[in-house]
C-alpha positions as CSV (number, residue, x, y, z in Angstrom):
1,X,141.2,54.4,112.3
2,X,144.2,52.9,111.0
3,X,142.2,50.7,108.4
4,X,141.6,53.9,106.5
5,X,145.2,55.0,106.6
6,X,146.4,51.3,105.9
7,X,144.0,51.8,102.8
8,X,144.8,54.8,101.4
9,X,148.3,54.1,101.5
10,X,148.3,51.2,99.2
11,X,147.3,53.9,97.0
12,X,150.0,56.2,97.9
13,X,152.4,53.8,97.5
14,X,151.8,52.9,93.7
15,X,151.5,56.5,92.9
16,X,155.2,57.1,94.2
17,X,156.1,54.1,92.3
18,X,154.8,55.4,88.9
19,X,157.9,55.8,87.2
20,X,158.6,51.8,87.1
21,X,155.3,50.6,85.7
22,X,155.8,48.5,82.4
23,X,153.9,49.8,79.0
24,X,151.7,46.7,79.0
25,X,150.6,47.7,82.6
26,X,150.1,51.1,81.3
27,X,148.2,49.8,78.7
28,X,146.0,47.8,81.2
29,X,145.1,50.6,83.4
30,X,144.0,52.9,80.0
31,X,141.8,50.2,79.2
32,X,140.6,49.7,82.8
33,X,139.7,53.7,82.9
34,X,138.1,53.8,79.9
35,X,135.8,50.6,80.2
36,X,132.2,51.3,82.0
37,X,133.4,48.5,84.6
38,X,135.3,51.1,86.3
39,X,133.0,53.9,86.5
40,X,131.8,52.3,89.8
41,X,135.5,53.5,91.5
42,X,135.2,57.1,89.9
43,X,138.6,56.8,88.4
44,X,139.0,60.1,87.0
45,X,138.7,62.4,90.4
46,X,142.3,60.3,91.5
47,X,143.9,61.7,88.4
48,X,145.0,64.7,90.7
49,X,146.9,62.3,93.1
50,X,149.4,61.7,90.5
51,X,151.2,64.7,91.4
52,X,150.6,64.9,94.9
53,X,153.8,63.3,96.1
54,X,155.3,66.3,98.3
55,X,151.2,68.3,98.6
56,X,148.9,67.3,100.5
57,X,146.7,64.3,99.8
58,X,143.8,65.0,102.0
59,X,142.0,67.4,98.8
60,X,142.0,64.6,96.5
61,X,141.1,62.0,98.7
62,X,138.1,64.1,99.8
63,X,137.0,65.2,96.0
64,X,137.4,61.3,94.9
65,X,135.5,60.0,98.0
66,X,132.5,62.7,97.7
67,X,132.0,61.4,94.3
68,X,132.4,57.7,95.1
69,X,130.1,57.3,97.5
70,X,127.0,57.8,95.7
71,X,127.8,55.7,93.3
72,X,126.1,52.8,92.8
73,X,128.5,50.0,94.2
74,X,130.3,48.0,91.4
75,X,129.1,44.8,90.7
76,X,131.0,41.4,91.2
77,X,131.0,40.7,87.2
78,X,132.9,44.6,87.4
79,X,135.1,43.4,90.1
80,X,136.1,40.6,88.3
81,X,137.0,42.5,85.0
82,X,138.8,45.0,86.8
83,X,141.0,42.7,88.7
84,X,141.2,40.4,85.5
85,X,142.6,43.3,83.7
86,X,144.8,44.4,86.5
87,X,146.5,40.9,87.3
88,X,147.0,40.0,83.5
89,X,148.6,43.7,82.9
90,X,150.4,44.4,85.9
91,X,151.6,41.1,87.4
92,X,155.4,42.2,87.6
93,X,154.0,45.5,89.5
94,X,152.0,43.6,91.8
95,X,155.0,41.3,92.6
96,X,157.3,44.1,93.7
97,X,154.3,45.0,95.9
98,X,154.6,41.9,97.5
99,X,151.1,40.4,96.2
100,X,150.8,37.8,94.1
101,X,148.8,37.0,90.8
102,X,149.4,33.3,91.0
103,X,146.1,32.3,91.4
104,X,143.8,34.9,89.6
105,X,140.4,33.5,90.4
106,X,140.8,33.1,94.5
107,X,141.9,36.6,94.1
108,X,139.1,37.9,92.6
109,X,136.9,36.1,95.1
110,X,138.6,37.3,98.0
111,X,138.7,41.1,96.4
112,X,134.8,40.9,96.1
113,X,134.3,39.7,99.2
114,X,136.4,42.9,101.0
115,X,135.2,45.6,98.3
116,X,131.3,45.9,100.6
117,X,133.2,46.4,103.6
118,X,136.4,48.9,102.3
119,X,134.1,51.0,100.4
120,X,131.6,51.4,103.8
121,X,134.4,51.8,106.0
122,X,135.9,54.9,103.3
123,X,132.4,56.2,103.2
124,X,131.8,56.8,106.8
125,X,130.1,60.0,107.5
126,X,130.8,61.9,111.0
127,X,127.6,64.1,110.8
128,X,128.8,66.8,113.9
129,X,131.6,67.7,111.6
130,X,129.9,67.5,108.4
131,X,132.8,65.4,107.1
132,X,134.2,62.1,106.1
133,X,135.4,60.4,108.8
134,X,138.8,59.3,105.6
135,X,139.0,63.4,105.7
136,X,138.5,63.3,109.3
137,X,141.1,60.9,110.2
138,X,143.5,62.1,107.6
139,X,143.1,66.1,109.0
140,X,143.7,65.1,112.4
141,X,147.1,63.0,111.4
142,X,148.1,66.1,109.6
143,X,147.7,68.6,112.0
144,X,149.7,66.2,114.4
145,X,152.7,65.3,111.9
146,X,152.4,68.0,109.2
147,X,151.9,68.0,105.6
148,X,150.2,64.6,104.5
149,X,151.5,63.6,101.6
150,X,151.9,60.8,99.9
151,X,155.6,60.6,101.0
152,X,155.4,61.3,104.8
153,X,151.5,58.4,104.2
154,X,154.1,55.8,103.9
155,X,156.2,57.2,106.5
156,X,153.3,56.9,109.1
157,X,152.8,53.0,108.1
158,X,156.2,51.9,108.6
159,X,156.1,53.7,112.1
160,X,152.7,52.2,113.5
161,X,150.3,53.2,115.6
162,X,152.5,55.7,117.6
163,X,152.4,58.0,114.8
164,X,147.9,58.3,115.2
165,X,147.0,60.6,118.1
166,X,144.6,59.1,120.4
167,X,141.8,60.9,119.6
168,X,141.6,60.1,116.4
169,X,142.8,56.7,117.1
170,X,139.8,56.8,119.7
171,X,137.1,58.6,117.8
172,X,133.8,57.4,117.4
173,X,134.6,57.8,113.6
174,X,138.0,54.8,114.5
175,X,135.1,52.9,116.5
176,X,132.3,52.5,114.0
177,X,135.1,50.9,111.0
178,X,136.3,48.8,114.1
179,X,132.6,47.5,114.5
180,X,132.3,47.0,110.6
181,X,135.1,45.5,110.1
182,X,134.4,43.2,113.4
183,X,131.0,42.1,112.2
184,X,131.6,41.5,108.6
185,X,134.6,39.2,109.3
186,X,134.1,37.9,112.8
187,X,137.3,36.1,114.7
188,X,139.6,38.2,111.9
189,X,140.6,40.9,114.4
190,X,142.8,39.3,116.8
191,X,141.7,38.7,120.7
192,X,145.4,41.1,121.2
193,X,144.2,43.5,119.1
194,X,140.8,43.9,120.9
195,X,142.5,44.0,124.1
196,X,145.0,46.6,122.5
197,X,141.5,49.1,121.9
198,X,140.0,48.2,124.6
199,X,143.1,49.3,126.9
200,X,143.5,52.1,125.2
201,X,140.1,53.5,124.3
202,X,137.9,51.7,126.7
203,X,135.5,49.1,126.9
204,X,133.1,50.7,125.2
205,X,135.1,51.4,122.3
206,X,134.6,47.1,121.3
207,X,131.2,47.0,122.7
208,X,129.6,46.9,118.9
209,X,127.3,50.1,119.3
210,X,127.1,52.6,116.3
211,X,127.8,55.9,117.6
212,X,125.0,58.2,117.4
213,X,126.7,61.0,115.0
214,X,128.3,58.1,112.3
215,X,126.4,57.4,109.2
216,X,127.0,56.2,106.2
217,X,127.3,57.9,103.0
218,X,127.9,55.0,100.6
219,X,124.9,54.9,97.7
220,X,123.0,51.3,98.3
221,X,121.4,52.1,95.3
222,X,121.0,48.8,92.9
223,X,123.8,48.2,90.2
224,X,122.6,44.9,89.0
225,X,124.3,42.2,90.7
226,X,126.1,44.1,93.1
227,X,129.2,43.3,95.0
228,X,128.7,40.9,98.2
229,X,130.2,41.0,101.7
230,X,128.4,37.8,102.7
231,X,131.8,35.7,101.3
232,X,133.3,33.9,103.4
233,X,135.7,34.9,105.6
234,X,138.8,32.3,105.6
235,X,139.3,34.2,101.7
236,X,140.6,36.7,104.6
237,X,142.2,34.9,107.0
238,X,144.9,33.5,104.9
239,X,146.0,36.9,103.8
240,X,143.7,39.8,104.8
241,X,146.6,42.4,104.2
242,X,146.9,41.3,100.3
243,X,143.2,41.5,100.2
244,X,142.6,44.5,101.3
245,X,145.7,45.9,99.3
246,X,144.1,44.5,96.1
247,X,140.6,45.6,97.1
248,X,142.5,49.2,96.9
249,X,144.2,48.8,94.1
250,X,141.6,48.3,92.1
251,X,140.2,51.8,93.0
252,X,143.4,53.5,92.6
253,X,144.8,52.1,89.3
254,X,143.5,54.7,87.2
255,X,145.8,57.2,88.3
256,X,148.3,55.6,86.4
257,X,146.9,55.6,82.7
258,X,147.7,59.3,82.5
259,X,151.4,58.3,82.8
260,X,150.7,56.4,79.5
């Protein structure tokens, strides 16, 4: 399930970065915590990740995601604030991350269009554990590697794959994000990639069924006009990393404004 990692890491990375963010970016995110567009993210259960830099992360990822998910999703008008606020703020930070603010309004677009399908992916539920399939995935690395924190996150990145034991790399929980993923943005997955799973896992691992012990946990309850996934895909294709990035940025930002 190395979408979740990848995702979670964008996080991780800011958070170690804290110490370089700009007052007027600082300024940005304490407005963005304290406007009702964010409530949608649950801002204030991240707070704790601030200091988790040698700790483990998996606690604070767990708390934040258990009082994410049934939230109502945020809306696309909520989307668009947040990132307004974020690219207008934070643009030097976001250019040191290697994502770029040059075009504001394609960037929105494309972050509403990948919000639907992060936030389903982080809110997978593996009901024979009784757990997140984020805590999941993130328990399993640890107990292979050690200590998860935010450090030793980015560490795991920069390695690849090798560093993701099969079975969790295999799991039913790694399967069901694949087939998410796969079906809201068809042809994005490359045909190596599918190969790569299919090699490794099995055929049945890209054969698009739901396993039977995967739910999911993210609130469909009405928010107005809520967030779509039915975008179109080529707002993926030319970047889906910085997407996906921003999409996550978005959610994390708030840990910063108590560096203020």
């Amino acid at each position: 399930m190395r979408f979740t990692i990848f995702v979670l890491s964008i996080g991780a990375g800011l958070a170690s970065a804290q110490t370089s963010i700009s007052n007027g970016c600082k300024n940005a995110l304490l407005n963005i915590i304290a406007s009702p567009d964010a409530a949608c993210l649950n801002p204030s259960a991240l707070l704790s990740l601030a200091t988790a830099q040698n700790s483990s992360i998996i606690d604070p990822i767990n708390n934040w995601l258990k009082g994410l998910c049934p939230l109502p999703p945020c809306t696309n008008s909520s989307l668009s604030a947040v990132v307004t606020n974020v690219t207008s703020g934070c643009g030097t930070e976001l250019s040191s991350l290697g994502l770029s603010t040059s075009n504001p309004s394609q960037l929105i677009s494309a972050v509403q269009v990948a919000y639907p399908t992060v936030r389903q992916v982080l809110c997978l539920q593996d009901n024979s554990a009784n757990e997140l399939c984020a805590t999941e995935v993130l328990t399993g690395i640890q107990n292979s590697v050690g200590t998860l924190s935010i450090t030793n996150l980015m560490q795991i990145i920069v390695n690849g794959s090798s560093s993701v034991p099969k079975n969790i790399t295999c799991s039913d929980c790694s399967k069901q994000a694949f087939n998410i993923a796969n079906k809201d943005f068809p042809g994005l997955i490359p045909g190596s990639t599918l190969t790569n799973f299919s090699s490794t896992c099995g055929s049945d691992f890209i054969n698009g069924s739901t396993p039977s012990e995967i739910s999911e946990s993210a609130s469909t309850a009405s928010a107005g006009s809520a967030a779509s996934k039915t975008g179109e895909a080529s707002l993926l294709s030319v970047s889906s990393v910085v997407v996906v990035a921003t999409s996550i940025l978005i959610i994390v930002s708030s840990v910063f404004a108590v560096l203020a």
